[in-house]
SERO-4910 file (N, C-alpha, C, O; in steps of 0.05 Angstrom, whole numbers):
BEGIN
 pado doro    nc1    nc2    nc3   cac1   cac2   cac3    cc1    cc2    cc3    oc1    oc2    oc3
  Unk    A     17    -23      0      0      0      0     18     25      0     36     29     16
  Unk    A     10     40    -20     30     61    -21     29     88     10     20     86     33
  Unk    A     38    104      2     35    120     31     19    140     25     13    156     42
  Unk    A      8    143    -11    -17    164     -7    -38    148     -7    -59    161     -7
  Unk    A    -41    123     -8    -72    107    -10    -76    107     25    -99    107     36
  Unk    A    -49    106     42    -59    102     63    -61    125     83    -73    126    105
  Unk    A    -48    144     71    -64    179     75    -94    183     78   -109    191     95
  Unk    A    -96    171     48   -127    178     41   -145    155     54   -170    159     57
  Unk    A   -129    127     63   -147    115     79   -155    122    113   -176    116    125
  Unk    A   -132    137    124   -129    145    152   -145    168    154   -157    171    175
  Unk    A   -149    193    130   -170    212    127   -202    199    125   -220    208    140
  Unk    A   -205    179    108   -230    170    109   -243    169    138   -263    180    148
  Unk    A   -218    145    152   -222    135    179   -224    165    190   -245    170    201
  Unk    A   -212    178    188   -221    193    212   -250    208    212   -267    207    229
  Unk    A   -251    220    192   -274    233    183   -303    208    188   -323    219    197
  Unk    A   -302    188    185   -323    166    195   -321    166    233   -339    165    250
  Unk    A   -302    166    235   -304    163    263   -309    196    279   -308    194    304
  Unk    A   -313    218    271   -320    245    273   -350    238    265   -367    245    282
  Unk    A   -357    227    246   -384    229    241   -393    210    259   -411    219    273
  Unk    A   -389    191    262   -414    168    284   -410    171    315   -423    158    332
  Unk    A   -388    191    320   -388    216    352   -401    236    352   -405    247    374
  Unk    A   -410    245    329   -429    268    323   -452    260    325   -468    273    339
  Unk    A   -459    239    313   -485    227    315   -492    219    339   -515    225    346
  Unk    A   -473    205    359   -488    203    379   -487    217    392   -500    209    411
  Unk    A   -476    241    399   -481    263    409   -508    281    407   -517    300    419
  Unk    A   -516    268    388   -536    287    370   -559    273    382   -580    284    390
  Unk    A   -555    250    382   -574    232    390   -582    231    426   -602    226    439
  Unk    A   -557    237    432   -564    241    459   -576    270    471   -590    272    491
  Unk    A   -568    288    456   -578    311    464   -615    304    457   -632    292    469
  Unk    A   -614    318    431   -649    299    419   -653    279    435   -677    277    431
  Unk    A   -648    267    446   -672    249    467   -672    257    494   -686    247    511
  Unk    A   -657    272    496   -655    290    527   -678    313    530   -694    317    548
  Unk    A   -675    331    495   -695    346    499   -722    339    501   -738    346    519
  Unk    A   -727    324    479   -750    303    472   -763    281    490   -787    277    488
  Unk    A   -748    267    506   -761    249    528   -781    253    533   -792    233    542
  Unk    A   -801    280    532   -824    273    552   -843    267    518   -852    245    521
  Unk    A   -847    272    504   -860    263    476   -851    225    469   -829    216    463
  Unk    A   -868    217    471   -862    180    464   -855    178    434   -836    163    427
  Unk    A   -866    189    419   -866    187    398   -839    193    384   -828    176    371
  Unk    A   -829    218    387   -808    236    389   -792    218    399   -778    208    381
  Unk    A   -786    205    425   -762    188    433   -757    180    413   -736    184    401
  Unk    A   -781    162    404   -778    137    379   -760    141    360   -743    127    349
  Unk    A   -770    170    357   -762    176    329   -734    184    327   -721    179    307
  Unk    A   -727    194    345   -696    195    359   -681    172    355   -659    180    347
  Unk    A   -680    153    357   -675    138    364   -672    127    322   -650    128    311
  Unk    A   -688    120    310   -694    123    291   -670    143    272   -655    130    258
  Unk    A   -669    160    273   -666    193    258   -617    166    271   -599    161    256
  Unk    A   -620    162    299   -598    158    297   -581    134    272   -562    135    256
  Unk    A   -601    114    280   -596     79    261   -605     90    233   -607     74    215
  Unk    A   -612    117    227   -611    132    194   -587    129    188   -573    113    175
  Unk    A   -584    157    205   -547    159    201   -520    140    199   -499    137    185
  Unk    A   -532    129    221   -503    105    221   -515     88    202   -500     69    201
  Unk    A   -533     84    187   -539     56    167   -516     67    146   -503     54    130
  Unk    A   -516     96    149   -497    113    122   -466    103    116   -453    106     96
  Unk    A   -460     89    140   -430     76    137   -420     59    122   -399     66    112
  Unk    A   -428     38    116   -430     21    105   -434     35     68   -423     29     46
  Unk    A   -451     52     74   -450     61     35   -426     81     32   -417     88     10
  Unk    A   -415     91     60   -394    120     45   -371     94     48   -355     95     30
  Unk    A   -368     77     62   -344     67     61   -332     52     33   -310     49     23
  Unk    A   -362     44     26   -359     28     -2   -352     54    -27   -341     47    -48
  Unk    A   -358     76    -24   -361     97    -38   -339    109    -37   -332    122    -57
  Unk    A   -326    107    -19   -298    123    -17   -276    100    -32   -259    104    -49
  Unk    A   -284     79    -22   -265     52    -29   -261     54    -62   -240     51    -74
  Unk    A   -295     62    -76   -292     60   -107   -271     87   -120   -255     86   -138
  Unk    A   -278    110   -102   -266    135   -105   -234    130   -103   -224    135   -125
  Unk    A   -221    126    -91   -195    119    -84   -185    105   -102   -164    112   -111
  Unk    A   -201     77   -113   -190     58   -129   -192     77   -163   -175     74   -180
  Unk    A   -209     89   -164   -209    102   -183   -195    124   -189   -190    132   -212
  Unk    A   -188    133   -169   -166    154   -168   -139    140   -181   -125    144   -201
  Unk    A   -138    126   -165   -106    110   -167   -105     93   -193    -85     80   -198
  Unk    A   -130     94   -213   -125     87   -238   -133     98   -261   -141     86   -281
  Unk    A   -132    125   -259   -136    141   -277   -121    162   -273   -129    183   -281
  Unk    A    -95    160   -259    -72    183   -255    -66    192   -284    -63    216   -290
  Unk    A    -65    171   -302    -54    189   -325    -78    211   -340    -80    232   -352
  Unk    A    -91    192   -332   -117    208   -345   -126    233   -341   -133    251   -357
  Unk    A   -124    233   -309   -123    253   -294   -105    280   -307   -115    301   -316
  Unk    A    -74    275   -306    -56    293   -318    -56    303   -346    -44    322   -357
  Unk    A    -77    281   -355    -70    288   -391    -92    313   -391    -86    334   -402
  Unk    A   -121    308   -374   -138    331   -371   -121    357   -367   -116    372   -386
  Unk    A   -113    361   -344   -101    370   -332    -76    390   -345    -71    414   -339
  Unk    A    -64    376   -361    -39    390   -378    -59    406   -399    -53    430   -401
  Unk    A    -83    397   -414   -104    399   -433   -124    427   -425   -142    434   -440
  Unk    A   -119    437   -406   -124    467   -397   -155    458   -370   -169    474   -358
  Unk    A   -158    418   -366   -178    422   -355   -173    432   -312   -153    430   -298
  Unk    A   -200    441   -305   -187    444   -275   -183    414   -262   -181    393   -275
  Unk    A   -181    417   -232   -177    390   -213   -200    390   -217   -204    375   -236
  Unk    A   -216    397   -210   -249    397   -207   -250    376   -229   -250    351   -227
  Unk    A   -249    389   -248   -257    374   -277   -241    345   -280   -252    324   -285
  Unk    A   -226    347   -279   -204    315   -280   -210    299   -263   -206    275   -269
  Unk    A   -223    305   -233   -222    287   -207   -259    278   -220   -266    255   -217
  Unk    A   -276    296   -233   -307    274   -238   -304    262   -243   -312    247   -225
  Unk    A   -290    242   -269   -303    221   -271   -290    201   -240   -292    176   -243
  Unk    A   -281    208   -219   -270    190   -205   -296    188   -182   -306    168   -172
  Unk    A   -302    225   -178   -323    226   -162   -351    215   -168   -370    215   -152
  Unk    A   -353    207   -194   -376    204   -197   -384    177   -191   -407    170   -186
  Unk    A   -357    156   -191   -353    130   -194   -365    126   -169   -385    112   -165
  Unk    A   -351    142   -148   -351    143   -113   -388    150   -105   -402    137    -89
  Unk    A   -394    167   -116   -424    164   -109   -436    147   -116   -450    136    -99
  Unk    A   -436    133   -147   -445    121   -158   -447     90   -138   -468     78   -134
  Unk    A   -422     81   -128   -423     54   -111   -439     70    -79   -454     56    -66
  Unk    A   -434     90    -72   -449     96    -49   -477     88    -47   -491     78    -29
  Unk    A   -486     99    -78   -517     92    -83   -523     69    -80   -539     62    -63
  Unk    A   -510     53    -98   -517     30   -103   -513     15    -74   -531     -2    -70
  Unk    A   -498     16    -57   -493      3    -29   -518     -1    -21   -533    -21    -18
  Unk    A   -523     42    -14   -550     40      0   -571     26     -6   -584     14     12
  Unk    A   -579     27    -35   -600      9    -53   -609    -25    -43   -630    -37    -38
  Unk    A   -577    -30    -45   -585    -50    -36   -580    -68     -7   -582    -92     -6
  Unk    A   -576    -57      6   -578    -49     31   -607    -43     45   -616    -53     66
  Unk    A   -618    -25     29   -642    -25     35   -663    -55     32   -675    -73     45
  Unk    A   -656    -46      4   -669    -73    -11   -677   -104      3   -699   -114      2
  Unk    A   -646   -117     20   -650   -136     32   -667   -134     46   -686   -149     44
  Unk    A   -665   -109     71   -680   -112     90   -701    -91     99   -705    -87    123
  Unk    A   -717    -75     75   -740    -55     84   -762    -58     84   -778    -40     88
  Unk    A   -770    -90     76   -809    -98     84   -798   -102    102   -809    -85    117
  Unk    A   -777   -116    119   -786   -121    159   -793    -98    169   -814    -91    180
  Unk    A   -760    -79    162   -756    -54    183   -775    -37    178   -785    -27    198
  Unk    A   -785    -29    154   -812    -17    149   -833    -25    162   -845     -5    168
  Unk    A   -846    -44    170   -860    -54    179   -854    -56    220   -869    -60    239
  Unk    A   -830    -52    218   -823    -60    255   -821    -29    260   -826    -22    283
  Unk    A   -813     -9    242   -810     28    249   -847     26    255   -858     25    277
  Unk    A   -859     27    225   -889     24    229   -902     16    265   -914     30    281
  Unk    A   -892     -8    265   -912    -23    283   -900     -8    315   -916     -8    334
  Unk    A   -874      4    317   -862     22    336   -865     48    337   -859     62    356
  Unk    A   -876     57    313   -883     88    322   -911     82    324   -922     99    339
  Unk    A   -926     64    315   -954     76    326   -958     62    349   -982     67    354
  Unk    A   -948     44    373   -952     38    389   -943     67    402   -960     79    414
  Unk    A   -919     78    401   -911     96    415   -938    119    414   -937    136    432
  Unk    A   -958    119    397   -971    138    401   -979    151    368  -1000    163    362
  Unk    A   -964    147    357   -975    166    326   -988    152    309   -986    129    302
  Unk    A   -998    165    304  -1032    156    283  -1011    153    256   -992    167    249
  Unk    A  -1025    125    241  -1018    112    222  -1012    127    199   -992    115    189
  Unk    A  -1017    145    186  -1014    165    162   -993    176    167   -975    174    150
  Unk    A   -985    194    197   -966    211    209   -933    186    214   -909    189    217
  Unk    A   -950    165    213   -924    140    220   -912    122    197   -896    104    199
  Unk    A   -926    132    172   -922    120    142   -907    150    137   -884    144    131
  Unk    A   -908    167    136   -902    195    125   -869    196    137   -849    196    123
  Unk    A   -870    196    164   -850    193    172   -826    163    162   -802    167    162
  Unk    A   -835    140    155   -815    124    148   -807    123    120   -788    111    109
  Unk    A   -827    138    110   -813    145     72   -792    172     72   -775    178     55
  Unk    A   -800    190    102   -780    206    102   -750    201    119   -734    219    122
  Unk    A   -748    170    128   -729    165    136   -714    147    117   -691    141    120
  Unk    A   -731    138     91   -719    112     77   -706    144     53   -684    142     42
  Unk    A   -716    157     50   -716    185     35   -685    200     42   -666    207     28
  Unk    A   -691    200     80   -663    215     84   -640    194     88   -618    202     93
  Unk    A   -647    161     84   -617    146     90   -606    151     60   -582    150     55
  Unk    A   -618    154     47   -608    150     19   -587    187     18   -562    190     18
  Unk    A   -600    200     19   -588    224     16   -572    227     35   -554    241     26
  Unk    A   -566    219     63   -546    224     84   -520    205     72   -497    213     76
  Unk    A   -525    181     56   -501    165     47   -486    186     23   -462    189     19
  Unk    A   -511    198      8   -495    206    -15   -474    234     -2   -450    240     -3
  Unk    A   -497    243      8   -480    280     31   -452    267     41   -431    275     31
  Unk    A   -453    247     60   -431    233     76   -417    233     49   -400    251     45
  Unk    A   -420    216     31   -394    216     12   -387    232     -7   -373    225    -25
  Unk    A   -394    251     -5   -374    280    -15   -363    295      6   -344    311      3
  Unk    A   -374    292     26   -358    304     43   -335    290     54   -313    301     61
  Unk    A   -340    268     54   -312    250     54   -289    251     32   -265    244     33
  Unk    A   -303    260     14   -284    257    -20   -275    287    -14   -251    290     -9
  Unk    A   -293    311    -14   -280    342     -2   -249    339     16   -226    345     10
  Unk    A   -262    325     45   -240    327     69   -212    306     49   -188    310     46
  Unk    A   -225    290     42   -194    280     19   -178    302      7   -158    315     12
  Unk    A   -192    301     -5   -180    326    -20   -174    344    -17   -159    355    -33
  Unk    A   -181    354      3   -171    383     20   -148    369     27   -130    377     13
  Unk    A   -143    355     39   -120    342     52   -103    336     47    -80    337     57
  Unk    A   -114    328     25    -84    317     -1    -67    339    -15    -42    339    -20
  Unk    A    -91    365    -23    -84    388    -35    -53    399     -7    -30    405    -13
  Unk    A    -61    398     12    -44    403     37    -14    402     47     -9    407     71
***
């Protein structure tokens, strides 16, 4: 392993491990304020196993990003000499990197969202919320895991890159 793959692997790591201390921080505050609402706990609680489901797709996402980096160096430079910016030379690598993020989450979901759809369901309305308000809410959590994986992995591909620029 060279010593910039393992740069950009020790930046990944860190930036993952900043994010899932954030989260539960986040998580603990939000259920501190929220405790006396049942529903609200739930959903706390919920809003957290969003976020961290996101690991698993930026890790795969960064992994494609990296590998793609490291095989399109020339490619990269020929842009590059060719009057294009970094910006421009590093897409097609970034796009690779979302592209497997997506797909992680997809199927990720895929295996397992008739149970957990159905066990969020059957847990928020015991907690108290009426069935329409407890369907609304889990298309807006299957809605925000997908978009928190893709956010997580540019911001992970950014802090790279900031880093590396460095």
């Amino acid at each position: 392993m060279t010593t910039k793959t393992q740069q950009l692997l020790t930046i990944t790591l860190k930036s993952l491990l900043r994010y899932v201390v954030s989260v539960a921080v986040i998580t603990l505050i939000m259920w501190a304020v929220w405790s006396a609402h049942h529903w609200l706990a739930t959903a706390v609680w919920l809003v957290a196993a969003l976020l961290l489901s996101a690991i698993p797709a930026v890790s795969a996402g960064m992994k494609a990003y990296r590998t793609s980096i490291r095989a399109t160096t020339e490619h990269q430079e020929y842009l590059m000499g060719n009057g294009a910016t970094r910006h421009e030379a590093l897409l097609p690598s970034r796009q690779r990197g979302l592209r497997a993020a997506l797909v992680c989450s997809l199927r990720t979901m895929k295996g397992v969202s008739v149970l957990t759809t159905m066990l969020v369901l059957t847990a928020l309305m015991l907690s108290g919320l009426s069935p329409v308000k407890a369907a609304i809410l889990v298309v807006l959590l299957t809605v925000g895991s997908l978009l928190t994986s893709i956010a997580m992995t540019i911001i992970c591909m950014w802090n790279s890159e900031r880093k590396e620029k460095a």
